[in-house]
Every structure is written in C-alpha cells, then in structure tokens.
N, C-alpha and C positions, 0 to 999 in steps of 0.2 A: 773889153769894155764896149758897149753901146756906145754912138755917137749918135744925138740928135740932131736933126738938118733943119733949116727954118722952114716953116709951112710953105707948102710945094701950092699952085694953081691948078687943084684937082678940084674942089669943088668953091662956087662961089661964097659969098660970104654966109651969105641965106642959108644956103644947104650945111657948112660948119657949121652952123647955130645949131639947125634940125639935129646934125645925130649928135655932138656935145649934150643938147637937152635930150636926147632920145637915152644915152647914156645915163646921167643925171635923174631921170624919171625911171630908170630900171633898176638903178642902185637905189632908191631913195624909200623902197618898202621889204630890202632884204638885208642882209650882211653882205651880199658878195659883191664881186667887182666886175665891172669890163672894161677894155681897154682895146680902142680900134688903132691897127698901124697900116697906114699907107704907103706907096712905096711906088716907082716906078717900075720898076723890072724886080723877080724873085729871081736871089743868086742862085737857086737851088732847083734841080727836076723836080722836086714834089716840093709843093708851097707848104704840105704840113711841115715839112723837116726845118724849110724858114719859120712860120710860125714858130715852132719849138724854139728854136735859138731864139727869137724875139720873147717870148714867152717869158727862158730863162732871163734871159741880158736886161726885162724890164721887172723882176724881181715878182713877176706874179706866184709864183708858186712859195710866197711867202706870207700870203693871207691866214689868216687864223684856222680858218675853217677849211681850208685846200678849195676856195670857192669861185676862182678868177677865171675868167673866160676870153682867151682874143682872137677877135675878127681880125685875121688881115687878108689883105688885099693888094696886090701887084697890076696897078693898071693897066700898064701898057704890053704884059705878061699878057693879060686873060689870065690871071691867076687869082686863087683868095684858098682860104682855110678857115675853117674854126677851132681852136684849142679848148679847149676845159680843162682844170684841174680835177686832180682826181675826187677830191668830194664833190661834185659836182657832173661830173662826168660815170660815176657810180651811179649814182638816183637818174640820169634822163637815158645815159648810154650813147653806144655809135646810132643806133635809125633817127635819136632826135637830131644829133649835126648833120646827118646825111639829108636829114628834111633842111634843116634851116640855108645850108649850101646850095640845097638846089631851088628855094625860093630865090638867093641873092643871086645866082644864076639866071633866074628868070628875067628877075628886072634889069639884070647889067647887060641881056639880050637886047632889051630896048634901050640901052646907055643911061637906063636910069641907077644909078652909082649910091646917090644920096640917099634914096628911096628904098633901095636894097639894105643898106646896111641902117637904117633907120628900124624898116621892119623887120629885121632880124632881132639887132639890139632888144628891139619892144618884146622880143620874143622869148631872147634870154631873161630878161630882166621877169617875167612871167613863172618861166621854170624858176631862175634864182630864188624868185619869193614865196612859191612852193614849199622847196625845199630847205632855204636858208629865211625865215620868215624875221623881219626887222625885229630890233629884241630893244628899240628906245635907247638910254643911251649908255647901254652895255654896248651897240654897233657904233664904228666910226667908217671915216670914207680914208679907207687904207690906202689905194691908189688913186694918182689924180685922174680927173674926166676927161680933159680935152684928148683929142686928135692929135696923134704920135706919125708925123711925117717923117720918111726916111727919103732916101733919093730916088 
C-alpha cells in the first residue's frame, strides 16, 4: 500500500498553485489524467522503476482509456521520469517523453522546479487532448489534481 506524507517544503505556495492549475488546465479539454509525485530522494537506480511502482500504488493504470501520465521527481536525487499508460504512450511514443524529460531537465539546471514541471504538464495535457479529445460529460476527472508528496 502507498503511504501519503503531508506536503513537503519543495515548492512555495505560489508555484503549488502554478502546476495544481497547470494540471487542472491539461485535464480540463481531454479524458486523460496527470498526476505529479514529489519526493525527496528515489529509492530506486532508475526513477523510471519508482515511477512505475508510483504509477501502480496510485491506481493510474486504472483510467478508462489506459490515459494517465506521471511526472515524478526526486529532488534531492536529481532525479524525475515520466510514465504514460499504455493508450497514451502508443499515440506520442518513447522520443515525445524523452523530449519532455529533457525540457524539465533544462529548467531544473537553473533550479527552476516549478517552471519545469509546469511546462511539461501544459505539454502533456497538449498530447492528452490530441489524442483523448474531451467528450462533455461522457469524461469525468478520474484522479485527483493536486501534488502527491512522498518523503
């Protein structure tokens, strides 16, 4: 089982707002989902393999559409991933995470954190609407939006 931790002092209040809504704004013209997990250190050599356990333990691959997508990120690691599920992960493939990865690498070079995983988000949510286009109120918001802090 997942344990959730209370929100860690990674980003100020302002910047939670920013990718909560930056979330919120890329679910809000698709069916899919995202979901960002924070975290101090990844238990794992490869953050995809955390990812994945994260991924399962917060029930994403249990969207309708196989449409869920999670950014994580280990700060103090230098670490992050992107996951997609497989319907989602079909339609853009490995070169679009490997682009979106090395954007949030870009900005977390200048420890811009918020910034990074803002313009990712907006990026997914881009593809998601693509490919899973809002369908009215056949779509609901499957997972919740906020920021998934771990330790």
């Amino acid at each position: 089982m997942l344990s959730l931790f209370r929100k860690k002092d990674f980003f100020s209040s302002g910047e939670n707002q920013l990718i909560v809504e930056a979330i919120q704004n890329a679910e809000r013209q698709t069916s899919g989902e995202v979901r960002v997990y924070v975290e101090s250190r990844c238990r794992f050599v490869d953050p995809l393999d955390r990812a994945a356990e994260l991924f399962f333990g917060l029930k994403m691959d249990q969207t309708a559409e196989r449409n869920g997508v999670l950014v994580y990120v280990a700060i103090k690691d230098h670490q992050l991933a992107i996951l997609g599920d497989t319907g989602i992960h079909q339609k853009v493939g490995d070169e679009f995470w490997q682009k979106e990865v090395a954007k949030m690498i870009s900005e977390f070079n200048g420890d811009n954190y918020a910034a990074g995983i803002t313009k990712v988000v907006n990026d997914i949510g881009t593809a998601l609407q693509l490919h899973f286009p809002y369908q009215g109120a056949k779509d609901k918001n499957e997972l919740p939006d906020d920021i998934v802090f771990g330790r």
